[in-house]
Structure formats: structure tokens, C-alpha cells
N, C-alpha and C positions, 0 to 999 in steps of 0.2 A: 049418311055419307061416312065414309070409312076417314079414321082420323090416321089413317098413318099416309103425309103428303110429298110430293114431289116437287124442289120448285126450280127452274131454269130462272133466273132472274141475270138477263140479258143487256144490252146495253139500249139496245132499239125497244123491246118487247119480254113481257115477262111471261110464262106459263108454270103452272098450277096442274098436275095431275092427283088422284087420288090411288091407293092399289085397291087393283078388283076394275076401277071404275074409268079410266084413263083421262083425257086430258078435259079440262072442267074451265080453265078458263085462259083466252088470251087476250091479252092487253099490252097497249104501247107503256112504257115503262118510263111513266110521266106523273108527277103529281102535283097539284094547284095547292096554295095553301095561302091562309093570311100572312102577312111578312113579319106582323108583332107576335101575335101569340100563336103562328103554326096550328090553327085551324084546320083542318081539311075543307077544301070546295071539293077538287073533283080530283077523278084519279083515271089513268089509260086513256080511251081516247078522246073523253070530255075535258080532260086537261092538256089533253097535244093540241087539240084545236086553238088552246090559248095563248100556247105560246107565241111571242113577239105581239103581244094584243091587251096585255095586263095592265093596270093604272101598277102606281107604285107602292099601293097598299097591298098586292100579291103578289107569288113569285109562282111562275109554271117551270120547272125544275126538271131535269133530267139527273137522279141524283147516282146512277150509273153510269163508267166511265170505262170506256176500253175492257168492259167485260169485268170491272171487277167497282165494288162501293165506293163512290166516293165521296157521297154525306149520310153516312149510317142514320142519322135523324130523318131522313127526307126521305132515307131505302125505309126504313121501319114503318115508317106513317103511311108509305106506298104501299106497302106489303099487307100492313094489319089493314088496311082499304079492302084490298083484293081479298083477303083471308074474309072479313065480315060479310063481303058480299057473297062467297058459297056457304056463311055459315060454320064456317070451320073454327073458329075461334070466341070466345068468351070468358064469363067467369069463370064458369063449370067446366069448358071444354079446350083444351088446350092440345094441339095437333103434335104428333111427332113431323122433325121436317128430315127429308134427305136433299140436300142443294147440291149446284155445282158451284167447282172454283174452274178456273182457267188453268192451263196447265202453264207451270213453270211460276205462278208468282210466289209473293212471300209471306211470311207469315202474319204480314199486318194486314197482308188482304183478306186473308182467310177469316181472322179474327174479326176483321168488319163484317164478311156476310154471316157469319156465327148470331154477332152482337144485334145485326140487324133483324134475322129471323127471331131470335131470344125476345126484343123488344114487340118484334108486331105478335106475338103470342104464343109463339112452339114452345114445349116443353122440353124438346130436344133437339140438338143439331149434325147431321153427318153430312162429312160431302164427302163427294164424287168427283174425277176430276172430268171436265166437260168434254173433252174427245170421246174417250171412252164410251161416255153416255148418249154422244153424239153417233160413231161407229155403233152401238150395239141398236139406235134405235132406225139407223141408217140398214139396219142388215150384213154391216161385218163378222164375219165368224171370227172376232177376238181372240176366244179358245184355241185356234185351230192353227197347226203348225205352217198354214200358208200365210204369207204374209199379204197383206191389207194398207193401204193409203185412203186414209181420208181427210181432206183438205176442207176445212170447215173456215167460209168466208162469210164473218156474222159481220155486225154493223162496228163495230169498237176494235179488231183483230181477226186476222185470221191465222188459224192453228194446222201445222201439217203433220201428222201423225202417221207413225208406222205400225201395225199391229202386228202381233205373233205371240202363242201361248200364253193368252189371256192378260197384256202387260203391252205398254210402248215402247219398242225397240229405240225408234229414233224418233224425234219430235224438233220444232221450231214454230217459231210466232212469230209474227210482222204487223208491225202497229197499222199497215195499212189493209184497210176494208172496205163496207159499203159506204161508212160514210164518207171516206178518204174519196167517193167515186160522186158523192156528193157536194162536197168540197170541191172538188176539182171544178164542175159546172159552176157553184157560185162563182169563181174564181175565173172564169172562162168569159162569165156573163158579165161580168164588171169591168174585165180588164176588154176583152176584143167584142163587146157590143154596149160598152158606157151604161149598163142598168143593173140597179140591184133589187136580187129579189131574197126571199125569207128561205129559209130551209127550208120550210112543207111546201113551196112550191120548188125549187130546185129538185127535190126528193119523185116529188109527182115529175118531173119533166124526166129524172132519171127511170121512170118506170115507165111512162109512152114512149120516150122515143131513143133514148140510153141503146147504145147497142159497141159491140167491138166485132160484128162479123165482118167476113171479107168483101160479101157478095155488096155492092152500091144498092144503098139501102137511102130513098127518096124521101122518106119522112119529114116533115115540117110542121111545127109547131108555134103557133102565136103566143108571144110570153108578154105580161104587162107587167110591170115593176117601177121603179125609182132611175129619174138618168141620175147622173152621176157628175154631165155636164150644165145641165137644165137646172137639177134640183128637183124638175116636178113627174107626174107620172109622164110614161111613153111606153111605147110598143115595138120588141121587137120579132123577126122571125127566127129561128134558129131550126138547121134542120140536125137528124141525127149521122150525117157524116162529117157537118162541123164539130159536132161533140164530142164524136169521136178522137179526136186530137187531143181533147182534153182527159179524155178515159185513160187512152193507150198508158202515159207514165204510172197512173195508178196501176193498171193491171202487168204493169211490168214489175213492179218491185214485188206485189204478190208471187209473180211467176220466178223472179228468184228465189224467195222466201222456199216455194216446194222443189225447182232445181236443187237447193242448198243440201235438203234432205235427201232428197233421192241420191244425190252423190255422197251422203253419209251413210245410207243404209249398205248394210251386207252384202253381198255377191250372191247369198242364195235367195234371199228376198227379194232381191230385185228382178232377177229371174221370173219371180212370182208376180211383181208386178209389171213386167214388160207383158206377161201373159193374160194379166187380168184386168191391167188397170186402174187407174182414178176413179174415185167416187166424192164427189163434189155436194157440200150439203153447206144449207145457211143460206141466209135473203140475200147476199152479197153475192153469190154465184147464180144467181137467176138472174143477173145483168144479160140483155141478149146476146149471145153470142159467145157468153164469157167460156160455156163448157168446148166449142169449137177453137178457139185459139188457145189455150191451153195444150188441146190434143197436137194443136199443129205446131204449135214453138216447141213441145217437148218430144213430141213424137211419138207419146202413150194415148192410148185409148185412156177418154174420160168420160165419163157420164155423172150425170145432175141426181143424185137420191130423187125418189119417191116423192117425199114430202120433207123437202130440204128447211123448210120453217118452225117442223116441229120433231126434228131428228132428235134434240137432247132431250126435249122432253119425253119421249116415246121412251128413249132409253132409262130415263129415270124410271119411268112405269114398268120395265121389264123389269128393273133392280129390283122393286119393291114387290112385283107379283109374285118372283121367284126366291122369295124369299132368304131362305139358308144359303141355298145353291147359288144368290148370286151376290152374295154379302162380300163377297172377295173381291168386289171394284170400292168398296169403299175404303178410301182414305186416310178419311178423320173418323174417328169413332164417336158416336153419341156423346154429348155431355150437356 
């Protein structure tokens, strides 16, 4: 396995590419551990299954937050998990890493995913900043003096980027995302149907039956939970035009988030994007229906990437395969 590594370490899910060898491992971005001495049990999805199910001698941890570290101990112990498990890391073997940061934070965020890759075993750290890596693995021409929109809706933020001659023109970020669409369902479920249920089930109802299309959309789903009135279990139905109601606020304040920019970008890039379009990447844009209202509140063509789950990573992989030629996204320089 080639030791020079890739790593997207996401809010939802982490990926792990190698150069030469592309993406090698994904996992939900979760890790179990003993609560005294920080043991590892499990890590990705043997430790999302645990969450809200732990005694209180463990803690199942999401220790990324809105795209960036927010317990450098829990990101490390995560990390060197994942790292041990392709083999990448030991006594003798110590990986170079190239990460990403989010664009726009500060520099104590930076210095946490630094400290975090350093701890689970890199010998070196560069980032990248995640649009970029996200548009390059999306298929934006970056370089290229037309300009480019990609609207990257992960689980923790989504980021609206403008590309032209290899740089972002205009950019903005909106603290809401996938889970903000998740959130909303809990929140929907407890207040206008009395029952509470867990995030991995709210999460799974937002992926059967989640939708923001136009067309009346019948769907109905059985949901068992906690009342609220009762105390005890109950059952209710919820179909996906009730839920709807509850999506729409969320995907409106994203939808200003990219209004915002698009009215900040130039007069000849915009041009370029009335002509070309949206390109929508990230789990948070695979909501049904999300890439069709989009097109219709703003009036641009939009379309869903390829493979909108592993766009930054793909991008990291390009960084790293081309070498020299494509060391000019990077950021932070090795240290």
C-alpha cells in the first residue's frame, strides 16, 4: 500500500484514499471507547450502531463537528482505528497525510485536524481546502477560465463555491445541512406527533421517505418511538408530504446561503453560470428532490455530481496522483 494518504475526515463519514490506489476505506465518523481509560471498542459503523444504547462506562462519540475537530483525542483514536485497519500506520510505518479543512475556518481548527492526524500516526500533515477537493473530484475544470458553482451539502455545513483560474472567486458557508434536515424531523416528531425517536432512526426515515419535490408524493411510513405523552412505546404513521413541512425551512436557508453568493459573484462568471449551471455534491443533496427545487427557486440549472458521497475524496486522490502539477491546491504545507 503506497504510504502517501488522502484523508476527508467529514462530520457524518470519514474517507481514506491512497495515490496510485484511490479510495480504500469509508466509514461513519464515530468511535466507542471506555469512558476511564479511552480504550477503543469500535470504530465507523460498529460504533454508530451504539450510539444512544451505551451503559455509562462508554461513550459512542462523534468527535467531528460541523466539518471541523472538536475532540482532537477521540478524532486521533478514530483515525489511528481506521489507519490500523488498511495497515497504514505502525512503528516502522508512518503515512504522509494530505487532509482537508473547511473553507473559511480558523486557525485553531486547522491546528486540531493537524494535531489529530500527527497523534493517530502521519508523519506529515498538508491540507487542502475541501471545496476545491470537492469541485476537482466533482469534475470542475478549476483551472479553467470559465467559471464553476459547486454547492457541497455535507452533514455538519454546506459550502457554496465559485471556481475560476484554479482559486475561489466567491465562497460562503451555512451552518445548515444534512443534519440540520435531520434535526428538523426529530423536532417535527416530537412536537406534531408526541413521539421521540433516536437520530439513526430519524436519519433512516430521512432517507425512505425525506423528499422536498413538487409532484404529491404518497409515501408512508410506520415509525415506533417513545410518546411523549404516554411515557411509554407507540406507533405513529408519518407520510413524506407531512415532512415535507418540516424540510422546506431547512432547505431554504441553504437556498439563501447560494443566492448569497451567486449575487456576489461577477458579471462575467455568472454569465458562465447561467449557462452551465449547478453542480450539487455531498449526502446532504441526495435529499429527494433537493437538486429539482433548487433549479426552480433559482432558476439555474442544477444537477447532483456523480458520486456526490465521495467527491472530496476523489479530489484528494487527484491531488496526490498528480503530483507536482497539482501541489498548487495545497494550503498548508507539510509539517
Amino acid at each position: 500500500m503506497n504510504n502517501q494518504l488522502g484523508i476527508d475526515v467529514g462530520t457524518a463519514n470519514t474517507r481514506i484514499c491512497a495515490k496510485g490506489e484511490g479510495i480504500l476505506l469509508r466509514a461513519p465518523s464515530v468511535i466507542a471507547v471506555r469512558t476511564q481509560s479511552h480504550a477503543i471498542l469500535a470504530s465507523g459503523v460498529e460504533a454508530k450502531r451504539m450510539i444512544g444504547r451505551t451503559p455509562y462506562s462508554v461513550l459512542a462519540a462523534k468527535p467531528v463537528r460541523g466539518g471541523a475537530v472538536a475532540d482532537i483525542e477521540l478524532a486521533s483514536l478514530m483515525l489511528g482505528d481506521f489507519l490500523n485497519r488498511l495497515g497504514a500506520s505502525s512503528l516502522f510505518r508512518r503515512p504522509t497525510v494530505t487532509a482537508c479543512i473547511p473553507c473559511g475556518v480558523g486557525e485553531n481548527a486547522k491546528r486540531a485536524l493537524e494535531d489529530a492526524c500527527f497523534e493517530a500516526g502521519a508523519s506529515s500533515v498538508a491540507l487542502v481546502e475541501k471545496p476545491v477537493a470537492a469541485a476537482l473530484g466533482a469534475g470542475i475544470r478549476v483551472a479553467s477560465a470559465v467559471g464553476g458553482v459547486l454547492v457541497d451539502v455535507g452533514a455538519g455545513t454546506t459550502s457554496v463555491s465559485v471556481f475560476s483560474h484554479d482559486g475561489i472567486v466567491v465562497s460562503g458557508v451555512s451552518k445548515k445541512a444534512g443534519d440540520a434536515f435531520t434535526e428538523a424531523i426529530l423536532e417535527y416528531l416530537a412536537k406534531e406527533q408526541s413521539i421521540l425517536v433516536g437520530e439513526g432512526t430519524a436519519e433512516a426515515i430521512k432517507h425512505r421517505i425525506g423528499s422536498l419535490a413538487d409532484s404529491c408524493d404518497t409515501r408512508k411510513l410506520e415509525i415506533t418511538g417513545k410518546s411523549t405523552k404516554m411515557g411509554g412505546a407507540c406507533r405513529v404513521f408519518v407520510s413524506a408530504a407531512m415532512l415535507k413541512e418540516a424540510l422546506l425551512p431547512v432547505a431554504e436557508v441553504i437556498l439563501n446561503a447560494i443566492r448569497k453568493v451567486l449575487e456576489e459573484t461577477p458579471p462575467e462568471l455568472s454569465a458562465d453560470i447561467t449557462r452551465y449551471g449547478l453542480l450539487l455534491s455531498g449526502g446532504g443533496a441526495m435529499l429527494h428532490g433537493f437538486p429539482e427545487y433548487v433549479a426552480k427557486r433559482l432558476g439555474v440549472r442544477t444537477t447532483l455530481s456523480r458520486h456526490p458521497l465521495d467527491d472530496v475524496c476523489l479530489g484528494l486522490a487527484a491531488i496526490l496522483d498528480g503530483g507536482a502539477e497539482t501541489a498548487r491546491y495545497i494550503v498548508s504545507r507539510p509539517r
